[in-house]
DRENPA-3360 file (N, C-alpha, C; in nm, 2 decimals, always signed):
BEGIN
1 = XXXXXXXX = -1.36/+1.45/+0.58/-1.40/+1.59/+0.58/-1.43/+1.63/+0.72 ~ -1.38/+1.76/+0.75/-1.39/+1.78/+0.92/-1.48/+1.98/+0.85 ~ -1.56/+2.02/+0.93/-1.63/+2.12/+0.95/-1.62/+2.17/+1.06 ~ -1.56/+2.32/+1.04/-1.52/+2.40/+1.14/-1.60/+2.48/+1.18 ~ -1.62/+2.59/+1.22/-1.68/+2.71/+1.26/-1.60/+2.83/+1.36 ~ -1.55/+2.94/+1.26/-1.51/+3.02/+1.31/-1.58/+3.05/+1.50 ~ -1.50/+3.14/+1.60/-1.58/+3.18/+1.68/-1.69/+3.24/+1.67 ~ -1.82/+3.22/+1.69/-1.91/+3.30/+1.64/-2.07/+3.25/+1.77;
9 = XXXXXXXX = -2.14/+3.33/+1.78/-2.21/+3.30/+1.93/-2.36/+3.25/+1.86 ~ -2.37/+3.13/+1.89/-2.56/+3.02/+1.87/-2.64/+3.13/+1.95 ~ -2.73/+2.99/+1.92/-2.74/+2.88/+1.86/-2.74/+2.87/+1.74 ~ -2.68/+2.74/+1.69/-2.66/+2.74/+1.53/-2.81/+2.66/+1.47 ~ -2.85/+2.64/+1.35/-2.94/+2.54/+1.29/-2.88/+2.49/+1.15 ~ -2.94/+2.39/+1.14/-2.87/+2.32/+1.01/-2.99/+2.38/+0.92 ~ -2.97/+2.39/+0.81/-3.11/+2.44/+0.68/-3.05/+2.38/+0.57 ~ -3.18/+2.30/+0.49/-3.12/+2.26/+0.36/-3.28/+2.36/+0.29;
17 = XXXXXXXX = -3.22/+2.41/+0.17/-3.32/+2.46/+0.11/-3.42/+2.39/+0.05 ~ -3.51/+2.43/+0.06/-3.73/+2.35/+0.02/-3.76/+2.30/+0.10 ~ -3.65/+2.24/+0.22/-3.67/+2.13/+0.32/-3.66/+2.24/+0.46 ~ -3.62/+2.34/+0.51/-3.62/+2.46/+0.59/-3.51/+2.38/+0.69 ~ -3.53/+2.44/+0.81/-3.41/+2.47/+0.93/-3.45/+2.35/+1.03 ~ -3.36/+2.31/+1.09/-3.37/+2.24/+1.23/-3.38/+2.29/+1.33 ~ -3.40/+2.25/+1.46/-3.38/+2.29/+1.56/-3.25/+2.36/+1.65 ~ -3.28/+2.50/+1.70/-3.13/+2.54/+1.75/-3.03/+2.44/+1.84;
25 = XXXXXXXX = -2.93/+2.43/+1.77/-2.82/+2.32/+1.84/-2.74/+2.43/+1.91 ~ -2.65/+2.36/+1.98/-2.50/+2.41/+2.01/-2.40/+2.41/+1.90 ~ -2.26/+2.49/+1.88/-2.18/+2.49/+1.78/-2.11/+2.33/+1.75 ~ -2.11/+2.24/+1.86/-2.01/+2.11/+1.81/-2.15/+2.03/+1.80 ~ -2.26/+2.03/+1.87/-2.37/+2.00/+1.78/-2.42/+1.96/+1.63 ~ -2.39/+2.13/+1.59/-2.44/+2.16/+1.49/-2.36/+2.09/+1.42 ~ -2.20/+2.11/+1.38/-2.11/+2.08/+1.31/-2.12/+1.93/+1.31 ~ -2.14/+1.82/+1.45/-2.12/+1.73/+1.38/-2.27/+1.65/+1.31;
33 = XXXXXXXX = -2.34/+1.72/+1.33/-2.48/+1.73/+1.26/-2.45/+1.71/+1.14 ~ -2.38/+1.85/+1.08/-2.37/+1.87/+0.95/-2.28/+1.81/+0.86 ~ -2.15/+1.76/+0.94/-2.10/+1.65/+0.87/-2.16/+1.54/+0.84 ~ -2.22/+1.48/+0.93/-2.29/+1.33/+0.95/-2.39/+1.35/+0.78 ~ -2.43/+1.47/+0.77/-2.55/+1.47/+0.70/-2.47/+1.50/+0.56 ~ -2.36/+1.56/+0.55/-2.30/+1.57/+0.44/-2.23/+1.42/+0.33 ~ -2.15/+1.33/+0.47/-2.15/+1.24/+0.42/-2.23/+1.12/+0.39 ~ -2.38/+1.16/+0.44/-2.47/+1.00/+0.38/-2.56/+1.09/+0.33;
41 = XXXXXXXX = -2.55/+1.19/+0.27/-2.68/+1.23/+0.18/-2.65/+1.22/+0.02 ~ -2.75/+1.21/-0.08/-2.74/+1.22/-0.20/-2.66/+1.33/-0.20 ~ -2.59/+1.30/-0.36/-2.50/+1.37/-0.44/-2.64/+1.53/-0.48 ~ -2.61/+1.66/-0.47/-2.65/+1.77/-0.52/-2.68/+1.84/-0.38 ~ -2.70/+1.77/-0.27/-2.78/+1.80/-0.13/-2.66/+1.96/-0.08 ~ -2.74/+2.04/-0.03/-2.71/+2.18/-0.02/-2.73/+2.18/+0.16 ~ -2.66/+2.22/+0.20/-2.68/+2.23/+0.37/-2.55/+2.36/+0.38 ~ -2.68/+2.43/+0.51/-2.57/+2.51/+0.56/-2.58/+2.53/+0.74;
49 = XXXXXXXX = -2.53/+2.55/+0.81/-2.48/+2.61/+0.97/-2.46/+2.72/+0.93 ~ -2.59/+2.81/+1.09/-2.55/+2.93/+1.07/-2.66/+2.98/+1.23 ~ -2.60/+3.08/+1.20/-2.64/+3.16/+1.36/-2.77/+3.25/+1.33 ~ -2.83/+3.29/+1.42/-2.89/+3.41/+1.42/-2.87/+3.53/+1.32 ~ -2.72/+3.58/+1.34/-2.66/+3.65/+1.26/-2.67/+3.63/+1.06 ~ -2.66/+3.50/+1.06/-2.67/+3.46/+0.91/-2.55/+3.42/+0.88 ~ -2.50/+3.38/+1.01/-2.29/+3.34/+0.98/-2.31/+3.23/+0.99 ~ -2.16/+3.14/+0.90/-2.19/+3.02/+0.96/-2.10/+2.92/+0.83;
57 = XXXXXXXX = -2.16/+2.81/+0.75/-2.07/+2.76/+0.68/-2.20/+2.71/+0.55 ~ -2.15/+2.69/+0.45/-2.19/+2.64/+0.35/-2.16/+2.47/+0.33 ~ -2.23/+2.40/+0.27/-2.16/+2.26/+0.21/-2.25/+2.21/+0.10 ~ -2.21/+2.18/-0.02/-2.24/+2.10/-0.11/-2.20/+1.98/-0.13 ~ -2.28/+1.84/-0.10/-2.23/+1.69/-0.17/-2.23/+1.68/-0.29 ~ -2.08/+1.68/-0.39/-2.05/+1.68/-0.47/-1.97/+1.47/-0.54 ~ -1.98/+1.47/-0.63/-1.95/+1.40/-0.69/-1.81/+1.40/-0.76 ~ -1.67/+1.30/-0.69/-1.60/+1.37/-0.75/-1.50/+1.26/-0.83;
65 = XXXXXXXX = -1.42/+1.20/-0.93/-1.35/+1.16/-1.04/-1.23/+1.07/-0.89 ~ -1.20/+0.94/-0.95/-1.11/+0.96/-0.92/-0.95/+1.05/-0.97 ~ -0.87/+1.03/-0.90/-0.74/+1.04/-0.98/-0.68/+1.00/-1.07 ~ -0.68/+1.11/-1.17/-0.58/+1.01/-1.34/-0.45/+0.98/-1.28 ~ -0.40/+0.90/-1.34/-0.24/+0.86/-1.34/-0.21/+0.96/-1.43 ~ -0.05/+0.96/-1.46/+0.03/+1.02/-1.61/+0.07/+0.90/-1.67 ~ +0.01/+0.86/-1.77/+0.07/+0.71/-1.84/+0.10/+0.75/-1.97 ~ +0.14/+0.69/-2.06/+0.13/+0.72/-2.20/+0.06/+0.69/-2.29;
73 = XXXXXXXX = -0.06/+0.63/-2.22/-0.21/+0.61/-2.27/-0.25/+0.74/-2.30 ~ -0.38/+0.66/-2.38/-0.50/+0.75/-2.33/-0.58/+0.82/-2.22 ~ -0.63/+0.92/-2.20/-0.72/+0.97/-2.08/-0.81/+0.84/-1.99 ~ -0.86/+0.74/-2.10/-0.96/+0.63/-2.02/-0.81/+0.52/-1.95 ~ -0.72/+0.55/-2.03/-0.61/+0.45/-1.94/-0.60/+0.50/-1.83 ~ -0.52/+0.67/-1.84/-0.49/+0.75/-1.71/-0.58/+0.69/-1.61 ~ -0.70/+0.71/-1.64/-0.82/+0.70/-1.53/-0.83/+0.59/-1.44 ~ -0.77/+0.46/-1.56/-0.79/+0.33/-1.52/-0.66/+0.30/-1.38;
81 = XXXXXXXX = -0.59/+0.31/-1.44/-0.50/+0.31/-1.41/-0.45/+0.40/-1.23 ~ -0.54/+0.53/-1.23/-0.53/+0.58/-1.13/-0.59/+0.54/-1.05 ~ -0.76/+0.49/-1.07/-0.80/+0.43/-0.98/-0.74/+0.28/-0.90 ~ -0.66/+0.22/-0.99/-0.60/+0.12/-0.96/-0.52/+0.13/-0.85 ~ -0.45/+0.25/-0.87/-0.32/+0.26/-0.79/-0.40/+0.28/-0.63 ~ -0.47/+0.32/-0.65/-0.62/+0.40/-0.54/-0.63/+0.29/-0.42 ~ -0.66/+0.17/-0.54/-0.81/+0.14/-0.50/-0.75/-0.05/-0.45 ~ -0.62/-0.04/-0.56/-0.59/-0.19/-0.57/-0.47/-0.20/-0.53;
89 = XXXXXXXX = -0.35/-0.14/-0.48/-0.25/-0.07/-0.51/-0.23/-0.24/-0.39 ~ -0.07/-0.26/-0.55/+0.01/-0.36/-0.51/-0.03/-0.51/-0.52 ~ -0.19/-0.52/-0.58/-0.24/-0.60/-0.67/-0.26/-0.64/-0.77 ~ -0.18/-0.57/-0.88/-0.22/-0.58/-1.04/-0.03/-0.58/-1.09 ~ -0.05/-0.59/-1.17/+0.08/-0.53/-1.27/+0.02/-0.50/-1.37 ~ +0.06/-0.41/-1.46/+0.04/-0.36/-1.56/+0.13/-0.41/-1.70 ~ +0.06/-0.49/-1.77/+0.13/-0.51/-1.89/+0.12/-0.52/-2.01 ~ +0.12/-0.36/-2.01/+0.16/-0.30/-2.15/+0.01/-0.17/-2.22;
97 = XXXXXXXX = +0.04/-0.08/-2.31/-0.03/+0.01/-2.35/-0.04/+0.01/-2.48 ~ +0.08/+0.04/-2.49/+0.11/+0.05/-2.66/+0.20/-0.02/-2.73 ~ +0.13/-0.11/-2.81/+0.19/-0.14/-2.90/+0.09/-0.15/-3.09 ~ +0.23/-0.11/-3.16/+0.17/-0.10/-3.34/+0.13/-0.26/-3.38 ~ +0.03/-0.30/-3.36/-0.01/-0.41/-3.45/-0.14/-0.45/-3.48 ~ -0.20/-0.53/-3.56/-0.31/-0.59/-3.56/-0.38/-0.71/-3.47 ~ -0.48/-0.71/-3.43/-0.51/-0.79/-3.36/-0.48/-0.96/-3.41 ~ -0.43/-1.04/-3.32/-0.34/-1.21/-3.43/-0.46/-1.26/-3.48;
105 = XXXXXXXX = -0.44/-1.22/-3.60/-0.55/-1.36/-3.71/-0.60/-1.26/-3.75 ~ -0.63/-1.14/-3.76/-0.71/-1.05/-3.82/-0.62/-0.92/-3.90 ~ -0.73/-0.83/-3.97/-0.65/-0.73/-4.05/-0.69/-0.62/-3.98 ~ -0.78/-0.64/-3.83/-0.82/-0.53/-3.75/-0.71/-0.50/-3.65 ~ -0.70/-0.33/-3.68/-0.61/-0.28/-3.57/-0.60/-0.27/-3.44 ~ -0.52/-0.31/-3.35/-0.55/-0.37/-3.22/-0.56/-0.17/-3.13 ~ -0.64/-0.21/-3.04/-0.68/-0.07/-2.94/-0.56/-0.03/-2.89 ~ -0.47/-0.11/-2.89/-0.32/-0.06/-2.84/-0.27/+0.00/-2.90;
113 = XXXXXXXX = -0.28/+0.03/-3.05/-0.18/+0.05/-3.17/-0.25/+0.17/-3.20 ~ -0.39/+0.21/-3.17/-0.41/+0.37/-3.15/-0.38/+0.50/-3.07 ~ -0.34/+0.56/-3.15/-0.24/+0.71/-3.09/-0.30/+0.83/-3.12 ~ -0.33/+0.96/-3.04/-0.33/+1.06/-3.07/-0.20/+1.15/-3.07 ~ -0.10/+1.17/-3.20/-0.01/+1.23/-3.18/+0.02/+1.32/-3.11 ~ +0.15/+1.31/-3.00/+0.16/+1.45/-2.94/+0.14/+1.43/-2.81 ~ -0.01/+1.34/-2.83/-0.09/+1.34/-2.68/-0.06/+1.22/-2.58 ~ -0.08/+1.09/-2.66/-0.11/+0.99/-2.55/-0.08/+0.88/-2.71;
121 = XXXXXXXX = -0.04/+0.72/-2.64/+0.02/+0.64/-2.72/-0.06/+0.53/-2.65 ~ -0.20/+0.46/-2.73/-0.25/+0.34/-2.71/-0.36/+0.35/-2.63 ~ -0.50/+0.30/-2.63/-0.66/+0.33/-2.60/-0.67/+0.23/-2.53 ~ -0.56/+0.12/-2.52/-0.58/+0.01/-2.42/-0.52/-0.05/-2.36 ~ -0.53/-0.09/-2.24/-0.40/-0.15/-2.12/-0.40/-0.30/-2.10 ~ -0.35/-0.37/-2.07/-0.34/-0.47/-1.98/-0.32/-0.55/-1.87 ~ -0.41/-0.52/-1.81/-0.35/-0.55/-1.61/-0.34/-0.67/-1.62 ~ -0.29/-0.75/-1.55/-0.23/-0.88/-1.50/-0.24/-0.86/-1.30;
129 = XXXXXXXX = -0.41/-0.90/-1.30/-0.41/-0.92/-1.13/-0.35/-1.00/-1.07 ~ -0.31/-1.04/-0.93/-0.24/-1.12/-0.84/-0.32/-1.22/-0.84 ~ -0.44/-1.26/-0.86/-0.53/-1.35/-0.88/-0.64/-1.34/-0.88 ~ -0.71/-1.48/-0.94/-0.85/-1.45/-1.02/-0.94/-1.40/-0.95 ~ -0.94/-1.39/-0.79/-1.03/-1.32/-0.73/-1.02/-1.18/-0.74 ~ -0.87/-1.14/-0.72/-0.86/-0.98/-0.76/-0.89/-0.95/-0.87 ~ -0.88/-1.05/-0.97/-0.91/-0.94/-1.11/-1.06/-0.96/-1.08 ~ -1.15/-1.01/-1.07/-1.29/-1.00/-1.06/-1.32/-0.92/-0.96;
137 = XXXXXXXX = -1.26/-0.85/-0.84/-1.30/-0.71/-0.82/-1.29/-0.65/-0.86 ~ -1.14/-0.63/-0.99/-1.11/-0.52/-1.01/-1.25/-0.52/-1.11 ~ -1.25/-0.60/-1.20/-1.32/-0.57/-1.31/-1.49/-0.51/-1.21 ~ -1.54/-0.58/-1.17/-1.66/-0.56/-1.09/-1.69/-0.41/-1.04 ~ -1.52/-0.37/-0.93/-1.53/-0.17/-0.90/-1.51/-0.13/-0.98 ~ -1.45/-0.12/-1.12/-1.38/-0.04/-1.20/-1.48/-0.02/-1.27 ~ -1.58/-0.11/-1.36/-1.69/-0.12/-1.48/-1.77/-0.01/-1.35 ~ -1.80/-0.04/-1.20/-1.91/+0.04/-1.21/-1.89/+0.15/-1.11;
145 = XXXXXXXX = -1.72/+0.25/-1.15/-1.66/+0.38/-1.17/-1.76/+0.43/-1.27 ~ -1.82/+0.55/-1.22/-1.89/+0.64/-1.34/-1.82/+0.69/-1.44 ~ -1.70/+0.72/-1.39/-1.57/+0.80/-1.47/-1.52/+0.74/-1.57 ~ -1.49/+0.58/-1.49/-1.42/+0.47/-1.61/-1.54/+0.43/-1.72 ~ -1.63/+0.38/-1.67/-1.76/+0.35/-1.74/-1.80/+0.43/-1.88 ~ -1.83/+0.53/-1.85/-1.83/+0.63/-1.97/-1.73/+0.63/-2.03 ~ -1.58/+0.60/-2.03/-1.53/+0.59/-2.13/-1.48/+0.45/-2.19 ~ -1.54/+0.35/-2.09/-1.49/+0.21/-2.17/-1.54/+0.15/-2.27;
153 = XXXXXXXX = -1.49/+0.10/-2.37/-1.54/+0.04/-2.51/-1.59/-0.10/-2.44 ~ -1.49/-0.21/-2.38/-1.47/-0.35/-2.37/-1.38/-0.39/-2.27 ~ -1.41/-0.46/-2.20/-1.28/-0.52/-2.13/-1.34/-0.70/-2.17 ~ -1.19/-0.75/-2.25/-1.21/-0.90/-2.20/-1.12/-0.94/-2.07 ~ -1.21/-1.01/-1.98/-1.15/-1.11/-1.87/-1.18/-1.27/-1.88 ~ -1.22/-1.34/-1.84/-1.23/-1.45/-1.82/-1.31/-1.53/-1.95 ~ -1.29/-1.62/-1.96/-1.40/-1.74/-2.05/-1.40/-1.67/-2.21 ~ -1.29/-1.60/-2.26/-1.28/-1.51/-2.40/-1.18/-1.60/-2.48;
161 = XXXXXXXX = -1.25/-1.65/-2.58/-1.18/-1.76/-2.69/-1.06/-1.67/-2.76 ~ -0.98/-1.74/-2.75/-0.80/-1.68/-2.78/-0.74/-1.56/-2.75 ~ -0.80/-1.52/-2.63/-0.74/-1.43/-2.52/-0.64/-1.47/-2.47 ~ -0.54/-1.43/-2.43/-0.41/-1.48/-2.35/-0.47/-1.45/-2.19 ~ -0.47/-1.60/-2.09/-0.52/-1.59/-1.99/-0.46/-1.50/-1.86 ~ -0.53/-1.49/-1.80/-0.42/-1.45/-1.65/-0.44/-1.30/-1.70 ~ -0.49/-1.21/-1.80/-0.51/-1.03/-1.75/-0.65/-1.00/-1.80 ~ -0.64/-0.92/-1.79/-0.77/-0.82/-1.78/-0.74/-0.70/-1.93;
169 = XXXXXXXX = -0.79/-0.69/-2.03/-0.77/-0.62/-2.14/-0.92/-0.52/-2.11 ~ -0.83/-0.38/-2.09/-0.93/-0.29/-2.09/-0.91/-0.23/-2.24 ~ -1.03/-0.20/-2.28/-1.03/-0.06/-2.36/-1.13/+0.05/-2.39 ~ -1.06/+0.16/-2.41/-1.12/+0.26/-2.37/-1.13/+0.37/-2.50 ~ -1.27/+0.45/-2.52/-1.36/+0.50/-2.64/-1.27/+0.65/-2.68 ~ -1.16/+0.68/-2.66/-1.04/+0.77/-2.68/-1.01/+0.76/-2.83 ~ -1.08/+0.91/-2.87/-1.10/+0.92/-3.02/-0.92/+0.91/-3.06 ~ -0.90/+0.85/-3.20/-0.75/+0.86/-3.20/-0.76/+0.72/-3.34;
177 = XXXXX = -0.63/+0.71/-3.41/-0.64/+0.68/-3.56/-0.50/+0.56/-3.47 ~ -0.48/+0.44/-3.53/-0.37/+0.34/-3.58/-0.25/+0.41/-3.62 ~ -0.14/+0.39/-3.55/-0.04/+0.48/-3.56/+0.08/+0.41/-3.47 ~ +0.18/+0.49/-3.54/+0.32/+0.49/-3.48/+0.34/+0.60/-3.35 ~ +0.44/+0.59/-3.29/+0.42/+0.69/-3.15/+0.61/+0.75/-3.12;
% end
């Protein structure tokens, strides 16, 4: 994030509201004041630069999602999946979303085989990291993504009795019925 300031004549002060104003700075001062404070302050923090006049700049620390992918998942896949690309990119493969079947040995419908017609085909993915250390980051940043978190049901990784080894099985709380696609 870079903070500019039209031409405009100081001294400038930084002011966050309840908390009042700082000391008059200079304009490259101010600004890199206000960045500095933008980036290591709590999420909601309100700060503004401004002159005499009452000119100047606004900034709110906002909280913000990563990037969905376009998959033919679900929304909790998109999500997964985008941060992956983000975050891990050229460390995982991805294998597989959807498919219609029951989980093996059971008459329970597997998370894959859930579809919201029209929308998205399968609630759950399968990454296949480059290795066991990567997938235990992955699992470790991804679980504590606020974005991914709230929508994940389960992920099995490691030490899961008749799991097929070597991926990471996400799934994700994307309302949606057992279906064909």
């Amino acid at each position: 994030m870079v903070a500019r300031l039209r031409p405009l004549d100081g001294p400038f002060v930084i002011s966050e509201p309840g908390i009042g104003e700082g000391p008059p700075r200079t304009k490259a001062e101010a600004v890199d004041r206000f960045t500095a404070r933008l980036l290591t302050s709590p999420v909601g923090t309100h700060l503004q630069v401004r002159n005499k006049a009452e000119q100047g700049i606004h900034g709110r620390v906002v909280e913000t999602a990563p990037d969905a992918a376009n998959t033919s998942g679900s929304p909790g896949v998109d999500l997964l999946v985008g941060f992956l690309n983000a975050e891990f990119a050229g460390q995982w493969q991805q294998w597989g979303i959807y498919v219609y079947k029951h989980i093996a040995g059971s008459g329970t419908w597997s998370d894959h085989s859930y579809v919201s017609r029209g929308h998205w085909c399968g609630r759950a993915i399968d990454v296949h990291p480059n290795s066991i250390a990567i997938g235990d980051a992955i699992v470790a940043k991804a679980t504590a993504e606020p974005t991914i978190a709230a929508k994940l049901r389960y992920v099995l990784w490691r030490g899961v009795p008749n799991h097929y080894p070597n991926h990471i099985h996400w799934s994700f709380d994307d309302a949606g019925a057992p279906g064909s696609c």
